[in-house]
C-alpha positions in Angstrom: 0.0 0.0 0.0 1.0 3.4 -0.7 2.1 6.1 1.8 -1.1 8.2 0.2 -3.2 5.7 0.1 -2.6 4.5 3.9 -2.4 8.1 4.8 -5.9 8.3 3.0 -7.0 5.1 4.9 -6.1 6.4 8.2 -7.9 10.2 7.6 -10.8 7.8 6.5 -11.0 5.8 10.2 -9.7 9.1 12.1 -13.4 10.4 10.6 -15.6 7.7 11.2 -14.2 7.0 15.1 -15.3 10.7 15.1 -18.9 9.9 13.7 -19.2 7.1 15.6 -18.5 8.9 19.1 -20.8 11.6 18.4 -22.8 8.9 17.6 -22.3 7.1 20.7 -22.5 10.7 22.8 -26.4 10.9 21.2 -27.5 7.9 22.4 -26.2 8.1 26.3 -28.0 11.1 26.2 -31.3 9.8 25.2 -30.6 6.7 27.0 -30.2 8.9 30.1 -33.6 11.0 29.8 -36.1 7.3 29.9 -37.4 5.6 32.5 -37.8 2.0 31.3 -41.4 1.3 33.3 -43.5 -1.8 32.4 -46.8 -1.2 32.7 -49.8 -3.3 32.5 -53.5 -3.3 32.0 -55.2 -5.8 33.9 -58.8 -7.3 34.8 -59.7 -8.3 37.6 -62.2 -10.2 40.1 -63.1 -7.8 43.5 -63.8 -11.5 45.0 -67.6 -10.7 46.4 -69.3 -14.2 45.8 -72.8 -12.2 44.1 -70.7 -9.7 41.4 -71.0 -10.1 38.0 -67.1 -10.6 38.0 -67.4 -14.1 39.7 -69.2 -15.1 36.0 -66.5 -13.9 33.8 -67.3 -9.8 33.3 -64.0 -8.8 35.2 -63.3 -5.2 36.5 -61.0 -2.7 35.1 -59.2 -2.3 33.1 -56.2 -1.4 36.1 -53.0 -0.4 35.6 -49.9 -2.0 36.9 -46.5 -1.3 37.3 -44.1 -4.3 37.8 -40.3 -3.3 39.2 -37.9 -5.4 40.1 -37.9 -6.6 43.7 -35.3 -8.5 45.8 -37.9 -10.0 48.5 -39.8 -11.7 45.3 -36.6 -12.8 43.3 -35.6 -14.1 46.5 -39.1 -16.2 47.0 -38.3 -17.2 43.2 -35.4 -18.7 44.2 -37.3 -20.7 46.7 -39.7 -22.1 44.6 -36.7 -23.2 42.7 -37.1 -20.7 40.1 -39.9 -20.3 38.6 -42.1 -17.5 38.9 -41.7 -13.6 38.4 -38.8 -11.7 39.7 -41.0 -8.1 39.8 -43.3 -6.9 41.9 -47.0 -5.7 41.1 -47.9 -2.0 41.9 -51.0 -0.3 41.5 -50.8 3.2 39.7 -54.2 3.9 40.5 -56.9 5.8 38.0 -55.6 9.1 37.8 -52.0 7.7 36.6 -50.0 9.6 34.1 -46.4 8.2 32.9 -43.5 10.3 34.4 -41.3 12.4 32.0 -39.2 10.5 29.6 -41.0 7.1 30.4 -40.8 4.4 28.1 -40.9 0.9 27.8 -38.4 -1.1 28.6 -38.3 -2.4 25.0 -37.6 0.9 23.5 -34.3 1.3 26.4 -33.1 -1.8 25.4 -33.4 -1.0 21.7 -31.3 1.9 22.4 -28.9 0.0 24.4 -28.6 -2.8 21.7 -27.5 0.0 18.9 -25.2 1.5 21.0 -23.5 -1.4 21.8 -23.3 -2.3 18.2 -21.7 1.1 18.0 -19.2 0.5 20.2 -18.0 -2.9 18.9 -17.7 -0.9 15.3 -15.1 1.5 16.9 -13.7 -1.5 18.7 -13.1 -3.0 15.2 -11.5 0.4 14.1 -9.2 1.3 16.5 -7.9 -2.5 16.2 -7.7 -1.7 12.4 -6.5 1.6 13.1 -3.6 0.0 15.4 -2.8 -2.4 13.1 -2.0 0.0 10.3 -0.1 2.0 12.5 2.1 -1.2 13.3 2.4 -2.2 9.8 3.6 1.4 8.7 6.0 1.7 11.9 7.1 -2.0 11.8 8.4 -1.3 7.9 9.9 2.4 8.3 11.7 0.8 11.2 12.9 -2.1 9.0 13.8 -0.3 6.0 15.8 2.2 7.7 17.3 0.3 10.5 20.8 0.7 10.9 23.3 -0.6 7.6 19.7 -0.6 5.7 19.3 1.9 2.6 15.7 3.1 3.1 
């Protein structure tokens, strides 16, 4: 390869690391600003042996928050694992999602591109250090001492 051409090469990663930290900059931020929440409609019996709900017309719909919870994962464990690891709170009627909610499926669809942002620079700065090698390792060579470079 040519000294232009690796020099080229080298401009060429130098800019897209750059890309790909603003990049990677962008999506911490966003990441930062959600609150992964799962929430929940549910339907459900009031248990009063004469209500309508008993036959199959269920009350609601209520909404329900489930967070993780150590005293549940730990009854989990007991059970031998099976079973939820979250715990089910009521948001009550008047619920309104707090600013920068989301669902945890939308965080960890951020999360997934950003990793996949960071192994690309991963695989350019290895590229990048290889070059570097490469060009070192043969200036050194060539003009080593008794060598005509």
């Amino acid at each position: 390869m040519t000294a232009e051409r690796t020099q080229d090469l080298i401009a060429r990663i130098y800019r897209d690391l750059d890309e790909l930290e603003a990049e990677i900059a962008r999506l911490d931020r966003e990441i930062q600003g959600k609150v992964p929440l799962h929430v929940k409609a549910k339907w459900k019996r009031c248990g009063k042996p004469r209500c309508a709900c008993q036959r199959g017309r269920k009350h609601g719909p209520y909404l329900y928050a489930y967070i993780p919870d150590e005293e549940v994962r730990a009854k989990r464990r007991e059970k031998g694992g099976r079973g939820s690891t979250r715990k089910e709170v009521y948001l009550g009627k008047d619920f309104t999602p707090p600013e920068g909610w989301a669902r945890p499926q939308e965080v960890r669809k951020l999360l997934q591109a950003r990793r996949r942002l960071v192994e690309r620079r991963e695989k350019l700065l290895k590229a990048l250090s290889r070059i570097e090698e490469e060009v070192l390792g043969a200036s050194r060579w060539t003009a080593g001492p008794g060598r005509k470079g």
